[in-house]
VOMARDREN-703344 format. One record per atom (N, C-alpha, C): x, y, z; residue in one letter. Coordinates in steps of 0.2 Angstrom, whole numbers, plus 5000, padded with zeros to 4 digits. Atoms other than C-alpha are relative to their C-alpha. Example, Ala and Ser with C-alpha at 12.3 -4.5 7.8 and 13.67 -1.06 7.14 Angstrom:
VOMARDREN-703344
500449945000A/506249785039A/500450065000A/499649944999S/506849955036S/499650055003S/
***
This chain:
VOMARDREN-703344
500249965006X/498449164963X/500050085003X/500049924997X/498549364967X/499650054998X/500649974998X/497149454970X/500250064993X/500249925004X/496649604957X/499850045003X/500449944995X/496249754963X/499850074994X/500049925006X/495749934951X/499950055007X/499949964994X/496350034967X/500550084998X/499749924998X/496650244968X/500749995001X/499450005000X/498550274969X/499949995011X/500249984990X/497950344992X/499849925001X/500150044996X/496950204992X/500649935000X/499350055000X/498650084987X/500449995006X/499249984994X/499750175000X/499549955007X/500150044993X/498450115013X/499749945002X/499850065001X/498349935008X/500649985001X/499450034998X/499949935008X/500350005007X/499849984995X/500049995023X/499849955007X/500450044995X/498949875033X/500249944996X/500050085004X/499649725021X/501050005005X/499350004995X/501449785032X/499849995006X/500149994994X/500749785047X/499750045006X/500249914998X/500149975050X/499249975006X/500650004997X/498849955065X/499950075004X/500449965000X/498850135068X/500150054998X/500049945004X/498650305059X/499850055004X/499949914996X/498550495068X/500250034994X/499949965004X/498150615055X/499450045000X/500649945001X/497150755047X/499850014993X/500050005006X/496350775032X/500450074993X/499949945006X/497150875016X/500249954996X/499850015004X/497150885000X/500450004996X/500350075005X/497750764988X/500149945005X/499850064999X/498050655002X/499449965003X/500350004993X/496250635012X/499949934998X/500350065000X/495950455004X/500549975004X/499650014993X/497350395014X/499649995006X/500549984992X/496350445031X/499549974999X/500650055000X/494850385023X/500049935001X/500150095003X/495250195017X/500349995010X/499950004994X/496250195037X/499550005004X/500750014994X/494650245047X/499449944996X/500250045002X/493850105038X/500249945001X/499850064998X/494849965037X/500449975005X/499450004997X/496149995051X/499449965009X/500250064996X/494749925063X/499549925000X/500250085001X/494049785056X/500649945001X/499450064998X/496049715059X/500050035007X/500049994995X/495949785077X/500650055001X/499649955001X/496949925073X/499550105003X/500349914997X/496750125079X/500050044993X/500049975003X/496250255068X/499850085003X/500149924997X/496350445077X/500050054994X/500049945001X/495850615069X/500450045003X/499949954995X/496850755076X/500050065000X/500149925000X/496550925077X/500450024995X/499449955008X/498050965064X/500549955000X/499650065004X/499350895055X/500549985005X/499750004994X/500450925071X/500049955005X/500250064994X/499550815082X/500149934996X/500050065005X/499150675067X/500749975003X/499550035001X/501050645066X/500349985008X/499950014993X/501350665087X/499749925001X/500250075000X/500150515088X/500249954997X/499750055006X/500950415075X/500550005003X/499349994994X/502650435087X/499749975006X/500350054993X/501750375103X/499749964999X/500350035002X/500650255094X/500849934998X/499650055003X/502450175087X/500649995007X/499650044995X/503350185104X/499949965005X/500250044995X/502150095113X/500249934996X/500050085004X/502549945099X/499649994995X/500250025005X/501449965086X/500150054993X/499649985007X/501749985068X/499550084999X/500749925000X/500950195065X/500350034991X/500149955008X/500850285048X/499750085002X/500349955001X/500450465045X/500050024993X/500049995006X/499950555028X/499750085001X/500349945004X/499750725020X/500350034997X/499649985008X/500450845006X/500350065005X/499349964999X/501650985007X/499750055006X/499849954993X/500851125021X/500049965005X/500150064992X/500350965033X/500849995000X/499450054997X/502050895031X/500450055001X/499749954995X/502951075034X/499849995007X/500249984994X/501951085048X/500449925005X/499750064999X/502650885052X/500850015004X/499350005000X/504450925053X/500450015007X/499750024994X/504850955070X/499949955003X/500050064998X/504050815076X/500249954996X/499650075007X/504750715061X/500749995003X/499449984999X/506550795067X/500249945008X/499950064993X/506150695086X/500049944997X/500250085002X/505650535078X/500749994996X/499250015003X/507550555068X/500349975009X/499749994994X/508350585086X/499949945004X/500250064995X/507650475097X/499749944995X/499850075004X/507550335083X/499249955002X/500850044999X/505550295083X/499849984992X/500250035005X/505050185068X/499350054997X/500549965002X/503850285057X/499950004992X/500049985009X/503050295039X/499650074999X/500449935001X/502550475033X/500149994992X/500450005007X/501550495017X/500150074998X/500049935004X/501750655006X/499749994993X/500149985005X/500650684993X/499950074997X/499649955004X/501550814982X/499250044998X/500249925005X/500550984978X/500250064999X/499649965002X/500951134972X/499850065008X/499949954996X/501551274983X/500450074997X/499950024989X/502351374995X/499450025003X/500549984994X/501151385008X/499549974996X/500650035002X/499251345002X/500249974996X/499850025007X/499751354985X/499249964994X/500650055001X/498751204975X/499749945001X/500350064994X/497851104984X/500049914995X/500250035007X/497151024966X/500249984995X/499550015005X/498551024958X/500949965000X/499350044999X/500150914956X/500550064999X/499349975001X/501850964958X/500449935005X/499350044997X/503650884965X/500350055004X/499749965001X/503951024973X/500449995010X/499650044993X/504350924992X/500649964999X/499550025000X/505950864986X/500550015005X/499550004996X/507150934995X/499650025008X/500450004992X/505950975011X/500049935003X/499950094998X/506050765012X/500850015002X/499550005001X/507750805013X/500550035008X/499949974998X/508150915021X/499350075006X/500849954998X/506351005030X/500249995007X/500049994992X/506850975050X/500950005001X/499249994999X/508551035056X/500449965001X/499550054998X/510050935059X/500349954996X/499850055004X/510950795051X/499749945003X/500250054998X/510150625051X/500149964993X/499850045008X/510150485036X/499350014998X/500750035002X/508550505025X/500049934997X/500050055004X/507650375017X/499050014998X/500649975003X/506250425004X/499749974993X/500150045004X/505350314991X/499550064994X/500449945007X/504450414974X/499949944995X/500350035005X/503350304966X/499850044994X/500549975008X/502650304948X/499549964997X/500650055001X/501250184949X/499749965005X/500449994994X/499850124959X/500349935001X/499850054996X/500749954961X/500550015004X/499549984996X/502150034968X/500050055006X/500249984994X/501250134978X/499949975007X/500150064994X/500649974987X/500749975003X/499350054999X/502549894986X/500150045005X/499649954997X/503350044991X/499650035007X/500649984992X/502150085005X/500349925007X/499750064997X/502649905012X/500950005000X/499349985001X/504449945008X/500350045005X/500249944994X/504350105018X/500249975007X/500050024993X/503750005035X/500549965000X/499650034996X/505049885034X/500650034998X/499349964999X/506550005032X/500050035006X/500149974993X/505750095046X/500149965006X/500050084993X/505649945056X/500849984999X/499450035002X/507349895050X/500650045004X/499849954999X/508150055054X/499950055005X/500149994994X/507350105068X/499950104999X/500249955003X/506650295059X/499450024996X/500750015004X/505550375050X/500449994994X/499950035006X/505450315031X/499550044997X/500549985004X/504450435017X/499849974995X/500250025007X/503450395003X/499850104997X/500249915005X/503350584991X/499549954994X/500750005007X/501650514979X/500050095000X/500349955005X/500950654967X/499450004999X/500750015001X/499250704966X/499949954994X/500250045005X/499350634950X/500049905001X/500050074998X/499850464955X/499549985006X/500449994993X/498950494971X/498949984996X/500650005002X/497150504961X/499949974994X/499950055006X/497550394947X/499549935000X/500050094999X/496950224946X/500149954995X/499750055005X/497550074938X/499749925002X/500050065000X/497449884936X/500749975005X/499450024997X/498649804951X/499749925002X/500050064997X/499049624953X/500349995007X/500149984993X/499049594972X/500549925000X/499750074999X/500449454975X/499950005009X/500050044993X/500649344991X/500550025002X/499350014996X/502249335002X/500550074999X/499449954999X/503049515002X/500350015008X/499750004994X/504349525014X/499850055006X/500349944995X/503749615029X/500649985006X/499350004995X/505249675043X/499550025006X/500449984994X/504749675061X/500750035004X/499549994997X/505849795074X/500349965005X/499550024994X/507349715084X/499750005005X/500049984991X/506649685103X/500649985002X/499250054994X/507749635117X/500049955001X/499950125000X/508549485118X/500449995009X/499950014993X/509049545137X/499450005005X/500249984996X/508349555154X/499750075002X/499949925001X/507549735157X/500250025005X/499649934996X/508549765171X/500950014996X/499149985003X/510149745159X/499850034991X/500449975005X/509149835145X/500350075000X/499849955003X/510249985136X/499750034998X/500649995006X/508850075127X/500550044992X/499549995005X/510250155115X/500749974997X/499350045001X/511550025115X/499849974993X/500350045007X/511650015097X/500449894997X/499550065003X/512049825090X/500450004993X/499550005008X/513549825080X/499749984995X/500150035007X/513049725066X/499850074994X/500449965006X/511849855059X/499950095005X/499949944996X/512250025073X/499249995001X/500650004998X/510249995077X/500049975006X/500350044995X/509749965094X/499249975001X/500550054999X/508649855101X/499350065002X/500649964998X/506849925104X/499449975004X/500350014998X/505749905116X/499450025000X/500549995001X/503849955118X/499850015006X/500249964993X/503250075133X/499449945003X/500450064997X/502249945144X/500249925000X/499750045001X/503249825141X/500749945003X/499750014994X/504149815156X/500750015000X/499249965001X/505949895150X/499950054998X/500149914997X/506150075155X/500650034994X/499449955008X/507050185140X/499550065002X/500349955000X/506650365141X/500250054991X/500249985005X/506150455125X/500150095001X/499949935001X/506850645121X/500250024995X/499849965007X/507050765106X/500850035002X/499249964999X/508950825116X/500349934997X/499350075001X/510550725112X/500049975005X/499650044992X/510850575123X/500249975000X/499550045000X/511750465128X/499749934999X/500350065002X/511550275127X/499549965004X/500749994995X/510350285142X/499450024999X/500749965001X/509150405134X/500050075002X/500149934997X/509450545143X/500850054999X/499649975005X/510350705138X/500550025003X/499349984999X/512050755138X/500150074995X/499749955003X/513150875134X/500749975000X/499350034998X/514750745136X/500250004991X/499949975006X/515550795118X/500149934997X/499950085004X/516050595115X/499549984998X/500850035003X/514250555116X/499750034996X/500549975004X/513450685107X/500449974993X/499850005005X/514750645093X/499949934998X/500550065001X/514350465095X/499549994998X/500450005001X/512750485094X/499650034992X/500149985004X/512550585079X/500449994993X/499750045006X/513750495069X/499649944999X/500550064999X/512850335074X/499450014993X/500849995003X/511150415065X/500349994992X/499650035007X/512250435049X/499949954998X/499850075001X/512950275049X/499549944999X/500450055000X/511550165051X/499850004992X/500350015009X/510850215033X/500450004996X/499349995009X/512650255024X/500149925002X/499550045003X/513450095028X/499349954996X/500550075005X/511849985019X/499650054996X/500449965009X/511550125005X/500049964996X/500350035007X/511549994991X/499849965002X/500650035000X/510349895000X/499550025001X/500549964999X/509250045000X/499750014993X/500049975007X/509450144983X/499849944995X/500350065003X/508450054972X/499850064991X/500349945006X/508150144952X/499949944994X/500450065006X/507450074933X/500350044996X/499749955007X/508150124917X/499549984993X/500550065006X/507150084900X/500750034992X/499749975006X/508250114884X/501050045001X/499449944997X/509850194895X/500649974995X/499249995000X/511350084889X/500150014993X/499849955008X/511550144870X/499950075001X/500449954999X/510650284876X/500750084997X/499649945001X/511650454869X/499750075005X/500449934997X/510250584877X/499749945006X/500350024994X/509950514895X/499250065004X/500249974997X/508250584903X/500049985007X/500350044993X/507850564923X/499650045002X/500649984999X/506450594929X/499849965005X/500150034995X/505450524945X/499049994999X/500849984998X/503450494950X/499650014994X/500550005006X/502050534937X/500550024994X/499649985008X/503450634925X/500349934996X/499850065005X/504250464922X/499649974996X/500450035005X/502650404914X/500150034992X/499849975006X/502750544901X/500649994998X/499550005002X/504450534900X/500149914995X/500050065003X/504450344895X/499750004993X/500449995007X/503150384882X/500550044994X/499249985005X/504550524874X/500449944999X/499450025002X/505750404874X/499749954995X/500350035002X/504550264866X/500250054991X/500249965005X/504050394852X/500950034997X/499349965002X/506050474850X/500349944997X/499950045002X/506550294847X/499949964995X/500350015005X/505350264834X/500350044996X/499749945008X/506250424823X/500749995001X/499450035000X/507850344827X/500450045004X/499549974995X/508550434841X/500149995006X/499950034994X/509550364854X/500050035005X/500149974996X/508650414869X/500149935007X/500150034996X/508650334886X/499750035007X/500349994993X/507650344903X/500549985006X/499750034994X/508550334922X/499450025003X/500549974994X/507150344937X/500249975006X/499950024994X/507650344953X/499249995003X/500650014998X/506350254964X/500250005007X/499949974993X/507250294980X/500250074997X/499949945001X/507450484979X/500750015005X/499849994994X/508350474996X/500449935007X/499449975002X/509550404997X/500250004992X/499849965006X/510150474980X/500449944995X/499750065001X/510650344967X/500750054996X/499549975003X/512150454963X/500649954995X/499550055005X/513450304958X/499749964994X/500450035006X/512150204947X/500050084996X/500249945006X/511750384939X/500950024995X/499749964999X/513550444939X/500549954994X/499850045002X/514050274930X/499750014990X/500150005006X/512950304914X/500350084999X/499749955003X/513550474913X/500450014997X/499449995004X/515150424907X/499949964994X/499950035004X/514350354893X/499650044993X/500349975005X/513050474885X/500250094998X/499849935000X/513350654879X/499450055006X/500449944998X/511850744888X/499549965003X/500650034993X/510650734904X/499450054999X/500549974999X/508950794904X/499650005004X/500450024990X/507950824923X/499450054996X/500549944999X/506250864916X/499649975009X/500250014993X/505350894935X/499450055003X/500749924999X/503750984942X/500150055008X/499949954994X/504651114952X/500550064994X/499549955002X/506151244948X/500649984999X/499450045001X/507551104948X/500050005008X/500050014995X/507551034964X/500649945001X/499650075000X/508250844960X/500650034995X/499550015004X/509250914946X/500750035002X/499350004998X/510450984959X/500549935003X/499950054997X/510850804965X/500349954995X/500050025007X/510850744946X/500850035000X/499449974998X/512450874946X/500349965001X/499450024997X/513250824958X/500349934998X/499950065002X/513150634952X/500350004995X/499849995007X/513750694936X/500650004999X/499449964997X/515250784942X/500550024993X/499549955003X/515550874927X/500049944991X/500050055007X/515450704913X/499750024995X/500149995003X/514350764904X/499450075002X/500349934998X/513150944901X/499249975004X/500750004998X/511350934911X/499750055003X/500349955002X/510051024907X/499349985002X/500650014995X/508551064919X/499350034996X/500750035005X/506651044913X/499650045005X/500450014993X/505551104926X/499250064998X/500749985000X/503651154926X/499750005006X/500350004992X/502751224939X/499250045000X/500449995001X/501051274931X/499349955003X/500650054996X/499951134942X/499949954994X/500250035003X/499851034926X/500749945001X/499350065002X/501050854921X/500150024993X/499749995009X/502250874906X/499649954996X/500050075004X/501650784890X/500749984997X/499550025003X/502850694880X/500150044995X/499749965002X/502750804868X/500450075001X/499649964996X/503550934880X/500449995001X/499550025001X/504850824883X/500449994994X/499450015007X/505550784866X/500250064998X/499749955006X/505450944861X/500750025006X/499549994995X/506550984877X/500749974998X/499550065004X/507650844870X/500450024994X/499649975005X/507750914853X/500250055000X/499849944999X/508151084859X/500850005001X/499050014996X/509951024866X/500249944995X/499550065004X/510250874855X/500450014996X/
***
């Protein structure tokens, strides 16, 4: 039978986090994400797990990097100016391919901004916030079960893929609470070890099947050296232009070629639909409610929500395009997602961007009228 829980959106991620495997977290408190930190220094030793504090958001995510290259599963959490401050070391743990989950609960900005208030407005910082090319992969819940899913989702793309993996919550989602049914048997991935010798141990020999290499665990008696430069399949860094272009196509590759085993989205009312809205994270609640109520006055509306953000469900989205007259991206920034919505559109039909950035969530009577304004 599956457990019931009335569990906080924070305290969901860090259920879910320990029901993946997560035995240890390095973080810092802010808000909206400190229930995170809290449920973690609680629970995380009653399973024989680590829970560190660290001076700043800085260190938090450093520790979750060395925590996961010793071999154990690590998590870090906090909202928009912790996860700016994240981004370099987020960028190593791209490069050198260190398994990780990073938590972002969305507030309003730039800089302090609102601690106490939701926004969307770490969209593209998930995306693009540490320099370089690498393959994102960013999940955007809209519910505290999804919280919990998607938090376990998370570690094993991370474990899968051998990088970090985000979850973007919103305060609102974040400080919610709901009724969640707690099922048995979700899939839990554990990372690839070697299946050699460690004195014939490649630490970046990726295996063809899936461009991932094998992962070892520092103590573990196979020697791999760990750095933020380009390297070759030793570890160590080059300047040889075959390797560096190897290896940065490599990074790519590993997440393009199994996009549609990643990209995951929901629709409610889409295929008649004539006014497509999309939306993500708490807006999709109201948005559903609009569509509900538009439906009722006879107006063919339809919902898309991408539940991975990143990678971008551009061919699912791009496929109802060609069916409805007009797109509507209500979002809690300045249009963030709704240049990505474009691009998937490529011109099919007009869309038309929504965005609020007052620290409050749209009602659905904000979105209709949005809806009726263009219909």
């Amino acid at each position: 039978m599956p457990k019931v829980a009335f569990w906080q959106g924070n305290v969901a991620i860090a259920q879910g986090a320990l029901a993946a495997g997560c035995r240890f977290f390095g973080g810092y408190p802010i808000t909206p994400s400190s229930e995170i930190a809290e449920t973690m220094a609680e629970e995380l030793p009653k399973l024989g797990g680590k829970f560190i504090q660290m001076e700043d958001e800085i260190g938090g995510i450093a520790a979750a990097i060395g925590a996961s290259i010793s071999g154990v599963k690590a998590m870090t959490a906090t909202s928009g100016p912790g996860f700016s401050l994240k981004q370099e070391n987020l960028g190593f743990a791209y490069i050198a391919e260190i398994p990780l989950v990073v938590v972002d609960v969305m507030r309003g900005g730039p800089s302090t901004g609102l601690p106490t208030k939701v926004s969307q407005q770490d969209v593209m910082q998930a995306r693009w916030g540490t320099h370089g090319d690498h393959g994102t992969i960013a999940y955007v819940p809209s519910s505290i079960k999804e919280m919990y899913e998607l938090t376990v989702k998370a570690f094993n793309m991370a474990e899968r893929f051998r990088q970090p993996v985000l979850v973007l919550g919103d305060e609102i989602i974040g400080h919610m609470r709901e009724k969640v049914l707690v099922e048995d048997g979700l899939e839990i991935v554990n990372r690839k070890r070697p299946v050699v010798a460690p004195d014939e141990f490649v630490p970046y020999k990726a295996d063809p099947s899936d461009d991932v290499p094998f992962m070892a665990g520092f103590g573990e008696g196979y020697r791999w050296h760990a750095t933020g430069l380009t390297h070759n399949d030793w570890g160590f860094p080059t300047n040889n232009a075959a390797d560096i272009e190897k290896k940065m196509l490599r990074l790519m590759r590993k997440v393009d070629r199994f996009r549609d085993d990643i990209v995951e989205y929901d629709t409610y009312e889409a295929d008649d639909a004539e006014v497509l809205i999309v939306s993500y994270g708490s807006v999709s609640r109201s948005a559903l409610r609009a569509v509900h109520e538009m439906r009722q006055q006879g107006m063919k509306v339809g919902h898309f929500r991408p539940i991975t953000i990143w990678p971008f469900p551009d061919k699912e989205l791009g496929a109802y395009a060609s069916r409805v007259k007009k797109i509507i991206v209500p979002e809690l920034n300045c249009g963030q997602m709704v240049t990505e919505v474009e691009r998937a559109v490529h011109g099919k039909c007009p869309v038309y961007s929504k965005g609020l950035v007052n620290g409050e969530l749209f009602k659905p009577s904000e979105i209709i009228a949005a809806v009726k304004e263009v219909a």
